[in-house]
C-alpha positions in Angstrom: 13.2 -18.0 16.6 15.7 -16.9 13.9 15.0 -13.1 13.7 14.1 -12.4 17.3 14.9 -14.9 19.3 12.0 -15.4 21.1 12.1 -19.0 21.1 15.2 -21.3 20.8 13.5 -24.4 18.8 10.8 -25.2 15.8 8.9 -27.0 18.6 8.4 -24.6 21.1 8.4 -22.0 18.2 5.5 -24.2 17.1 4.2 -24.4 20.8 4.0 -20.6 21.3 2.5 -19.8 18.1 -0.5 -22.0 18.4 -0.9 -21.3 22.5 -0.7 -17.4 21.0 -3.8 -18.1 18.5 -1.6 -18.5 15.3 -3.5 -21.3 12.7 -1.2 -20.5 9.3 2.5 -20.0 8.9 4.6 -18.7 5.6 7.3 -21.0 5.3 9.1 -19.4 2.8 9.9 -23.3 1.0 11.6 -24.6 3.7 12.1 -28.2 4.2 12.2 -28.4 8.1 8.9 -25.8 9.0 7.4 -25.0 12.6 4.2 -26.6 11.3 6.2 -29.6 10.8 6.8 -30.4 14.8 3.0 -30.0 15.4 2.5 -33.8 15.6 5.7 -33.9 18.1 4.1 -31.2 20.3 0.8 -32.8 20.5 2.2 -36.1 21.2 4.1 -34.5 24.0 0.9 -33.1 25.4 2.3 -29.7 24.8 -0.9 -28.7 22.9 -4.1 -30.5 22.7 -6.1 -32.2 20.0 -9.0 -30.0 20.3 -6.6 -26.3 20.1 -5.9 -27.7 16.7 -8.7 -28.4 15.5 -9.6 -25.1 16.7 -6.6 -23.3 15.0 -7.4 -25.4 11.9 -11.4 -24.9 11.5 -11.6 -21.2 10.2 -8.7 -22.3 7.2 -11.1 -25.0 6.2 -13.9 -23.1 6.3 -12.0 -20.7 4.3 -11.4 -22.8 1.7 -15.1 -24.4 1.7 -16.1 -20.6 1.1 -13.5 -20.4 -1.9 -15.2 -24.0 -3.2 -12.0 -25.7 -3.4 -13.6 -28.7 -2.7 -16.5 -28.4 -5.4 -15.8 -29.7 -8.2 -14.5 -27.2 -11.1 -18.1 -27.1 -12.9 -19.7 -25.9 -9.2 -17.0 -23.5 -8.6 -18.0 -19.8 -9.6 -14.0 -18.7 -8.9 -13.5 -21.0 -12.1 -15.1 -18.9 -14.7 -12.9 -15.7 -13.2 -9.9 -15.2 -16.2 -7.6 -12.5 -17.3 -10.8 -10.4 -18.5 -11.7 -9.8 -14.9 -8.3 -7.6 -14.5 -8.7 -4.3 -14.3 -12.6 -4.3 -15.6 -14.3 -1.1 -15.7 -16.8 -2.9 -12.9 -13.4 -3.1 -10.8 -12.1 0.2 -11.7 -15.2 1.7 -10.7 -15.2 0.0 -7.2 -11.7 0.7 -6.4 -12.6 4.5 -7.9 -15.3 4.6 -5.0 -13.4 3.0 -2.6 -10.8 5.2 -2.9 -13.0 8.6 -2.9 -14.7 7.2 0.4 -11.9 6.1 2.2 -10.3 9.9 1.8 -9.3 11.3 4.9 -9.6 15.4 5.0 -8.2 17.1 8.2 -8.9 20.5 7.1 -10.6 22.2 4.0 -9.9 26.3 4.9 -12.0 28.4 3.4 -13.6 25.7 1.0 -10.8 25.0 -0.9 -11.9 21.4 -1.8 -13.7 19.7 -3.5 -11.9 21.2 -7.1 -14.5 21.4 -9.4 -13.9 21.0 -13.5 -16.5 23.4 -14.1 -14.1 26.0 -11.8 -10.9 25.3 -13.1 -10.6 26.6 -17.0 -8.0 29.5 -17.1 -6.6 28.5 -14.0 -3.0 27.6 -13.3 -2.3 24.0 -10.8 1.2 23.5 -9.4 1.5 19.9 -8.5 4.9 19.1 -6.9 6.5 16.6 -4.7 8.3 13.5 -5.2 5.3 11.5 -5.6 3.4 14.2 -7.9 3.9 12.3 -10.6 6.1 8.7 -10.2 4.1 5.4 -10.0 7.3 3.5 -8.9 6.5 4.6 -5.6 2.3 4.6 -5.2 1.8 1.6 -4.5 2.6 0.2 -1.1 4.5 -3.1 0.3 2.8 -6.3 -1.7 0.4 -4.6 -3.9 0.8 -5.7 -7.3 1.6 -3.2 -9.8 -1.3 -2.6 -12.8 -0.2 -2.1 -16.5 0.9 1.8 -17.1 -2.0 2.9 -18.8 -4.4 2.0 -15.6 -1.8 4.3 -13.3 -3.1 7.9 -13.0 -0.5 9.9 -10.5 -1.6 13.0 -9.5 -0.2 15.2 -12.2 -1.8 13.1 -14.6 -4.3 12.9 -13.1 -4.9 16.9 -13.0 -3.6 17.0 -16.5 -6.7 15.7 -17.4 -8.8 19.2 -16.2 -9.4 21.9 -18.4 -6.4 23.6 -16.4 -3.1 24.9 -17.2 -1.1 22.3 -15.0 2.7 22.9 -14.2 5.4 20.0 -12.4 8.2 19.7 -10.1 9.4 16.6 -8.2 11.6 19.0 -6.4 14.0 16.0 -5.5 16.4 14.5 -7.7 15.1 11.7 -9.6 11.5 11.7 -7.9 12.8 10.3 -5.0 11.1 9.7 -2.1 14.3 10.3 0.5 14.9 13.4 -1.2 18.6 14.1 0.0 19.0 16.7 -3.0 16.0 18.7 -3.2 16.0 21.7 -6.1 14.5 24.9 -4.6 14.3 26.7 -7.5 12.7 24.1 -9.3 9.4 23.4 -6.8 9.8 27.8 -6.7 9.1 28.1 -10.6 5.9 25.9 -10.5 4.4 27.5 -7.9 5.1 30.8 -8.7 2.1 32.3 -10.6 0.1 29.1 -9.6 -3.8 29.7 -8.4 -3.7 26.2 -6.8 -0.9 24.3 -5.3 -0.5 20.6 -4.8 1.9 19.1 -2.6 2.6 14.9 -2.4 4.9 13.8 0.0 5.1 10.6 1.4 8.0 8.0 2.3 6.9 4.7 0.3 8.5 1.4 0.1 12.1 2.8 -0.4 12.0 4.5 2.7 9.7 1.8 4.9 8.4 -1.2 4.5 8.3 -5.1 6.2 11.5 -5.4 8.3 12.6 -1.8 7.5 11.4 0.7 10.4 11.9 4.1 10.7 13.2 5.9 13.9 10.7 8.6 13.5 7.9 9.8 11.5 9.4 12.6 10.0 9.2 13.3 6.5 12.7 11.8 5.1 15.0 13.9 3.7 14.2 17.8 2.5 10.7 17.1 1.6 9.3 19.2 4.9 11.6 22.1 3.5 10.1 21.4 -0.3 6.4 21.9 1.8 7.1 24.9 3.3 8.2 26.5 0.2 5.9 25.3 -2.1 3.0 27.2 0.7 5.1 30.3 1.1 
């Protein structure tokens, strides 16, 4: 109703949403909510007593899952506090989560996996604007973990036995990259054995209610690609 229009009123906002199989809105505080002309819609026989209990069910079986109806002493969730966060049991998982959800499109030749055991003596170029700023890995609602938990990638690599050289290639790390610094992504890769390129867009360039025209890589980061693979 107020950002597209859709419907003209709370109660047939209310009426649409329900008839469309919406059971939970985010009312951002305010006093007069669609949820609130639920009543007036099923007194007006716009909806029916049993499509709301319907729409209601799976949140209250939600919370019966998350015990909020237990008392505290029955509740496992209870015993959960701040020594939970970021436990090596939790790093681990999100470790293996993250090395099983990889998607690789191509692997020429064998390049990948690299292997510690391969790398000594060798020379990594990791550029890009998100080679090595944790302002922008993390995507629209995550939460953000203390700084020593954030491993980019060229800290990440920094951690091999390799000799590991940098450039953002765009001014301040940015992922829109409207002054990119050929000479500076040129330098790192130069005598480099093994090149590492991250691009991206992040939420400064998309996120909730900002869309993109395209899916182009913003700014000069498809020129900073092709150079740094030159």
């Amino acid at each position: 109703m107020l950002g597209h229009h859709y419907t003209r009123t709370f109660l047939e906002t209310a009426v649409a949403s329900m008839n469309a199989g919406c059971n939970l809105e985010l009312s951002y505080g305010m006093r007069n909510n669609v949820f609130m002309h639920i009543p007036q819609a099923l007194a007006m026989g716009n909806i029916t007593l049993q499509m709301l209990r319907d729409r209601v069910r799976p949140l209250f079986y939600t919370r019966m899952r998350l015990g909020e109806f237990d008392p505290p002493a029955m509740n496992p969730y209870s015993t959960l506090d701040l020594s939970a966060v970021q436990s090596p049991e939790h790093r681990n998982l999100s470790l293996e989560a993250a090395v099983k959800s990889f998607v690789l499109l191509k692997n020429v030749r064998g390049t990948l996996p690299l292997r510690a055991r391969d790398l000594p003596g060798k020379r990594l170029a990791v550029v890009g604007p998100f080679a090595d700023n944790p302002r922008v890995l993390f995507g629209d609602y995550a939460p953000v973990p203390e700084p020593r938990y954030i491993y980019t990638p060229r800290r990440g690599l920094e951690t091999l036995m390799a000799n590991v050289s940098f450039a953002a290639g765009c001014r301040c790390r940015e992922p829109r990259c409207q002054q990119y610094s050929r000479a500076e992504v040129a330098g790192a890769v130069g005598a480099a054995d093994v090149v590492v390129v991250c691009l991206g867009t992040g939420t400064d360039v998309e996120t909730e209610a900002k869309d993109r025209r395209d899916l182009s890589l913003p700014g000069h980061q498809l020129e900073l690609l092709q150079d740094a693979v030159q």
